[in-house]
C-alpha positions as CSV (number, residue, x, y, z in Angstrom):
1,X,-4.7,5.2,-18.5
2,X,-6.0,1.8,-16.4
3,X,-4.8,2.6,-12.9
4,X,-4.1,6.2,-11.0
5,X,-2.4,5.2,-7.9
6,X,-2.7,8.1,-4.8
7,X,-0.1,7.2,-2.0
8,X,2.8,8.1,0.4
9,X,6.2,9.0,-2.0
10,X,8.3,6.8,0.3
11,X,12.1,5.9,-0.6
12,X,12.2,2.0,1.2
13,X,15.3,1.5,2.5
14,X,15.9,-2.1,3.0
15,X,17.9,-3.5,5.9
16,X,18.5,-6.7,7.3
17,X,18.9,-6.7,11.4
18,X,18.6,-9.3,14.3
19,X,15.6,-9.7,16.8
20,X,18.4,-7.9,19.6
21,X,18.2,-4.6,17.1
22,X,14.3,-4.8,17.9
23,X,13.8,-5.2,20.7
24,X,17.2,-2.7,22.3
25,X,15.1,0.1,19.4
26,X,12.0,-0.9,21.4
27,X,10.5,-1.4,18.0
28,X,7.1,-3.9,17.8
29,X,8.2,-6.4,15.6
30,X,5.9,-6.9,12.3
31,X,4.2,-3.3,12.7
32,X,4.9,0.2,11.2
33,X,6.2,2.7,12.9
34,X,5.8,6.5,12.2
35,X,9.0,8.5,13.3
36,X,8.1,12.6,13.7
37,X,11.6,13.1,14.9
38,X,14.1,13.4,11.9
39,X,17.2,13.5,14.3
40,X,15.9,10.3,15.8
41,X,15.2,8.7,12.6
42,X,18.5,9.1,11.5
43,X,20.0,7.9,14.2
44,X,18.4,4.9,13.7
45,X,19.5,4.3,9.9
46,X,23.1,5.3,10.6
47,X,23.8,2.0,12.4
48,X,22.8,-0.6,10.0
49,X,24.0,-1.3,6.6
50,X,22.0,-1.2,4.0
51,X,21.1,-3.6,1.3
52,X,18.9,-1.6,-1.2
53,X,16.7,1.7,-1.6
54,X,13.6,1.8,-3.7
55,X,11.0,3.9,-4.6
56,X,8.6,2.5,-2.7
57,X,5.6,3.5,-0.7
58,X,2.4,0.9,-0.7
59,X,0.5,2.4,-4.0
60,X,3.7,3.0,-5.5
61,X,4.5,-1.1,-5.2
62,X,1.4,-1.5,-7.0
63,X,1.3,0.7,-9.3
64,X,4.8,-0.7,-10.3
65,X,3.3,-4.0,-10.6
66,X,0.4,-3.0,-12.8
67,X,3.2,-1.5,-15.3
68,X,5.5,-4.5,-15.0
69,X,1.9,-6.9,-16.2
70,X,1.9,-4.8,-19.3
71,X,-0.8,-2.0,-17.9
72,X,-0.6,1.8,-18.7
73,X,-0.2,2.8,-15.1
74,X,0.4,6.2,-13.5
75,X,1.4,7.6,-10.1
76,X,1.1,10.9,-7.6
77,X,2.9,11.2,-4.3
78,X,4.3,14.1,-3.2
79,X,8.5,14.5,-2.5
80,X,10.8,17.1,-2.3
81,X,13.6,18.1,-4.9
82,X,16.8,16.7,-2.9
83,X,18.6,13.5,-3.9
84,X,15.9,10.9,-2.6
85,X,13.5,12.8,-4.2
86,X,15.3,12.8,-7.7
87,X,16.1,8.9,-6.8
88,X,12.3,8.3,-6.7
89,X,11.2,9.9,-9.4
90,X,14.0,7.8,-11.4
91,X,12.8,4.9,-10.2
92,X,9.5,5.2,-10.9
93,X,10.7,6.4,-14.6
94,X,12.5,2.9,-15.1
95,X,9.8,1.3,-14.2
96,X,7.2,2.9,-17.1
97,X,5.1,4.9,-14.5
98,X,3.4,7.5,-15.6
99,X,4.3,10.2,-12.6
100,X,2.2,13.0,-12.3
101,X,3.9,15.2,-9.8
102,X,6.5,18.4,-10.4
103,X,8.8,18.4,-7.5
104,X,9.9,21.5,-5.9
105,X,12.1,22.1,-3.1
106,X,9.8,21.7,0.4
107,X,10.7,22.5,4.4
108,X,10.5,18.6,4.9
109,X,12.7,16.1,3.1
110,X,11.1,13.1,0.8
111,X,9.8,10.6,2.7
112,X,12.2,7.4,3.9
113,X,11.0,3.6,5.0
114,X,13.2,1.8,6.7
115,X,12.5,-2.1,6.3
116,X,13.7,-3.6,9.0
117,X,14.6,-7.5,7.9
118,X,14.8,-10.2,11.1
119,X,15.8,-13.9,10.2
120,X,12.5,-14.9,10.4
121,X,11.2,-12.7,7.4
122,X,9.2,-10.5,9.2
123,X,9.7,-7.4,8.5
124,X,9.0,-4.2,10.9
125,X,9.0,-0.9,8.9
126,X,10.0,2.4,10.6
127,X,9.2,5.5,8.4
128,X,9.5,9.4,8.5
129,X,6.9,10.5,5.7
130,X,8.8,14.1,5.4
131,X,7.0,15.9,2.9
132,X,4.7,12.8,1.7
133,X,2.6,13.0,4.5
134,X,2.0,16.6,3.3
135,X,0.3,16.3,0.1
136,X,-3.1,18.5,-0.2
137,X,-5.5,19.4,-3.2
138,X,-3.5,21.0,-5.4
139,X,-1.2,18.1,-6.2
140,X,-3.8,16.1,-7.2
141,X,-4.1,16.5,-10.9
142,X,-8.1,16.3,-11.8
143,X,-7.2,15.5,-15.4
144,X,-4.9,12.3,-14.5
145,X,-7.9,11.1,-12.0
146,X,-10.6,11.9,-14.8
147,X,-8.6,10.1,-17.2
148,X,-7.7,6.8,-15.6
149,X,-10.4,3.8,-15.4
150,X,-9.8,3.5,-11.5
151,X,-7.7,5.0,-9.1
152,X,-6.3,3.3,-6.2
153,X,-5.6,4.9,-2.3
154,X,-3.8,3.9,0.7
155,X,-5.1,4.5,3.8
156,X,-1.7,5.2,4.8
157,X,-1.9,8.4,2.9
158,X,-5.4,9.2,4.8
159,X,-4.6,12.2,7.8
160,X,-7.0,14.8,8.8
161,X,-6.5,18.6,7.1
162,X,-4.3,18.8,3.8
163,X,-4.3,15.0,2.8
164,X,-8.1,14.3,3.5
165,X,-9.2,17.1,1.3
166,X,-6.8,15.4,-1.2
167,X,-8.4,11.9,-0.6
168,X,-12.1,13.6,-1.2
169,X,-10.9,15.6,-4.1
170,X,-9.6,12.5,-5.7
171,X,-12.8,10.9,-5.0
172,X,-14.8,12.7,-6.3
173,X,-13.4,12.9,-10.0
174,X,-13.0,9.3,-10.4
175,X,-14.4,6.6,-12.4
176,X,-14.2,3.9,-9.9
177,X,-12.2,3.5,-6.2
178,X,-10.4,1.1,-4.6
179,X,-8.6,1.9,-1.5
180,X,-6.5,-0.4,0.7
181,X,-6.6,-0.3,4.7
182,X,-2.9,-0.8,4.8
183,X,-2.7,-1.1,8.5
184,X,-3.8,-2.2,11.6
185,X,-2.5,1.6,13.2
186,X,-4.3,3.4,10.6
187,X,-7.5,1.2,10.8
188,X,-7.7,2.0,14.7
189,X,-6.7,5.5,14.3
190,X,-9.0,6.2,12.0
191,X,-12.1,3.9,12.3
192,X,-15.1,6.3,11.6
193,X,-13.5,7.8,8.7
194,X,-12.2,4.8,7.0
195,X,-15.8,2.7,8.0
196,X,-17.6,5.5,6.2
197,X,-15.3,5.6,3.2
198,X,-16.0,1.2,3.1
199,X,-19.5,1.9,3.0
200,X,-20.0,5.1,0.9
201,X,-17.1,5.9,-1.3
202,X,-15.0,3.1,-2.1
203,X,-16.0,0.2,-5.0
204,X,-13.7,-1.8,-3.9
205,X,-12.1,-2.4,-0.9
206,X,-8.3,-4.5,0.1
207,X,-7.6,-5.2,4.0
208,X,-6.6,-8.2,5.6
209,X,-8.5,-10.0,8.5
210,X,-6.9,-8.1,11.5
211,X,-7.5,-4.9,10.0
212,X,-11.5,-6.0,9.1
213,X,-11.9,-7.0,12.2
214,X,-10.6,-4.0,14.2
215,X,-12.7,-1.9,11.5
216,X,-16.2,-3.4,12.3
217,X,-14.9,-4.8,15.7
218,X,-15.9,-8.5,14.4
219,X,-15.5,-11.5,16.9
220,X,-14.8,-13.7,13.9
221,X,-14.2,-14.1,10.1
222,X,-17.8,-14.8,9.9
223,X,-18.8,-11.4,11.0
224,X,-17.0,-9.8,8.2
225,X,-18.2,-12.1,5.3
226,X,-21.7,-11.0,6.8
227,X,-20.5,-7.4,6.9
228,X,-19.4,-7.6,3.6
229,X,-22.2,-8.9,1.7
230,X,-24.5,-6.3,3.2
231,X,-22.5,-3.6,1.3
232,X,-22.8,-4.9,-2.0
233,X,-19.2,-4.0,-3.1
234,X,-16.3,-5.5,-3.8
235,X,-14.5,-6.4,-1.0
236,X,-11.2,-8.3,-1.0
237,X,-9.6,-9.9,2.5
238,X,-6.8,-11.3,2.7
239,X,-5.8,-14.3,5.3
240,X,-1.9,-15.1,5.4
241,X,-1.2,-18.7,5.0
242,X,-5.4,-19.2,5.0
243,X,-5.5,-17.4,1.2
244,X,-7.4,-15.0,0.4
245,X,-11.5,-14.5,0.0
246,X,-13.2,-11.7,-2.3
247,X,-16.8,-10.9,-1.7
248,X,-19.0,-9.1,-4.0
249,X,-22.6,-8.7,-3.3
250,X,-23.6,-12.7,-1.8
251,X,-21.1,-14.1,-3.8
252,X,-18.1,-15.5,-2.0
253,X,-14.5,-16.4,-3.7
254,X,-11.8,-18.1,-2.3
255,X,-8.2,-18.6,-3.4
256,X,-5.8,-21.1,-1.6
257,X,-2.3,-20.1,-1.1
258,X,0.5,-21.6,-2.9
259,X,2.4,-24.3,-1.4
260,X,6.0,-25.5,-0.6
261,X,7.4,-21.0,-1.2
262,X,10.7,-20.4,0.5
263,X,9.9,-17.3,2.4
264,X,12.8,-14.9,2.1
265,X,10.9,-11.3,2.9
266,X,7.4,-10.4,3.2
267,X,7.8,-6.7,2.4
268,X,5.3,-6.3,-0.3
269,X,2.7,-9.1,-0.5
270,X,-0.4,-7.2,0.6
271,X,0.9,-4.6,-2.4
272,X,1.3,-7.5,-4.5
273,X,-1.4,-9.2,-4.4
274,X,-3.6,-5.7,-4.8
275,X,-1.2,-5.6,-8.2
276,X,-2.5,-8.6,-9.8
277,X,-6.1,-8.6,-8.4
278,X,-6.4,-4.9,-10.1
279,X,-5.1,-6.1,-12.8
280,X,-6.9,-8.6,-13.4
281,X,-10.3,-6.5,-12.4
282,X,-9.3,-4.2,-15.4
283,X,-8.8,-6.6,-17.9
284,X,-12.4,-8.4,-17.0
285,X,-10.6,-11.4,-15.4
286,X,-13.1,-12.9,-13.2
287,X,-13.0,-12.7,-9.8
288,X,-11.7,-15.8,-8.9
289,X,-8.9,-15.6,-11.7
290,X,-8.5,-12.0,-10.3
291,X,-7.4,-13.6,-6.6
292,X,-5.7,-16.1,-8.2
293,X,-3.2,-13.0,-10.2
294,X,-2.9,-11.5,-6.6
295,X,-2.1,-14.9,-5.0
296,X,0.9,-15.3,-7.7
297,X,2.0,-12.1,-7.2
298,X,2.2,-12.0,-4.2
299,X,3.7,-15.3,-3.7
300,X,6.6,-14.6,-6.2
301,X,7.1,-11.2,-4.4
302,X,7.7,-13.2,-0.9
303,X,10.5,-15.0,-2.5
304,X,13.0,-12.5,-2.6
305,X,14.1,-9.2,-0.8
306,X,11.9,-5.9,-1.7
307,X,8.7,-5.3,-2.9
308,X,9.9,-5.2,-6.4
309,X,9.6,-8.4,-9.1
């Protein structure tokens, strides 16, 4: 197998809402949300109507999007057997994933995303991780890690107890690493841990430039290209409407972003582009063709609702 991805089991349910639903929800608009109340989460889905549900979850977009460019691609996240959960594996099953986890009935439900749409395209995620949040070392399958070229983490996933000993057991059996920040929550929540898995475990790293520069508390984008070269990995930041830049060892690669896109949703373009750069990292693209993959994925992902092509 190419790619292993590691992440949250989330079913995205996709929504579209006005800036008054934000702000009356006292939601942050463009941020993630973690809900630990399932009463209050559900309170919150049964107002709006929903446009679609997918089995989502960062990794998971990716890993979809490594299958859908013709790559052997597999997944493990951890749900629950109820109805999401059997929606999720489904989904995954459509989409020629490879998933590597026996359900079994667990004391939370499978985890839920809302993706909250405003007219703008922003979109502000709430989500109650149920039992993804739970996974630990024994539903990590050492065989599927040994047996794919690289396997690929969220640091969405990453939590102190059950799911760090899964994080260090997957580490530990694989070929090669990459790991993506995911957010600017997690990075500040968990700064030590994820600064010493950038320096000492991971080959290659995805964040963008917020979530750099909360990581090494960097006054500019300067300070991060610096950062970067010193670890003599692959490390891949991504810059909104500036591109994107991947540095590996002194080298420095830059790709534009494509011009004249009618934004529609940007659920899923940090998972996107991670698709196509990883992509084209295991088909020995080179690294500028490898930003340039991400940058059309991820531009033809913005396009439409979802994090799905």
């Amino acid at each position: 197998m190419k790619i292993l991805g590691i992440g949250n089991a989330i079913v995205d349910v996709i929504c579209k809402v006005d800036d008054n639903f934000i702000e009356q929800n006292n939601l942050t608009k463009s941020t993630m949300k973690l809900f630990f109340d399932e009463n209050e989460f559900k309170n919150l889905l049964k107002n709006l109507k929903v446009e679609k549900t997918v089995s989502g979850g960062s990794v998971a977009n990716s890993i979809v999007g490594i299958s859908q460019l013709g790559d052997k691609a597999g997944f493990i996240g951890k749900i629950s057997d109820d109805e999401f959960g059997s929606n999720y594996e489904e989904g995954l099953k459509i989409e020629n994933v490879e998933y590597f986890y026996s359900k079994k009935k667990e004391e939370l439900p499978t985890g839920t995303c809302l993706i909250l749409i405003t007219p703008d395209s922003e979109r502000t995620m709430c989500t109650f991780l149920g039992t993804a949040g739970k996974i630990n070392e024994k539903d990590v399958s050492t065989d599927a890690i040994k047996r794919s070229e690289l396997i690929f983490l969220e640091g969405y996933l990453w939590d102190e107890g059950d799911p760090k000993k899964a994080f260090d057991k997957a580490i530990n059996n694989a070929n090669k690493v990459a790991m993506s920040l995911s957010d600017l929550f997690c990075v500040d929540r968990h700064k030590p841990h994820f600064l010493n898995l950038v320096k000492n475990k991971l080959d290659i790293t995805f964040a963008n430039e917020q979530e750099f520069k909360s990581l090494i508390s960097a006054k500019n984008f300067e300070e991060i290209i610096n950062f970067s070269k010193q670890l003599n990995k692959l490390v891949i930041v991504t810059r909104g409407e500036k591109g994107a830049v991947a540095v590996n060892g002194n080298e420095v690669f830059e790709s534009k972003v494509q011009k004249h896109l009618k934004i529609i949703d940007l659920t899923g373009a940090g998972d996107l582009f991670a698709a196509g750069f990883l992509h084209g990292y295991i088909n020995k693209l080179s690294i500028k063709e490898c930003l340039e993959k991400g940058t059309e994925m991820s531009s033809k992902v913005i396009q439409q609702i979802g994090a799905r092509l």
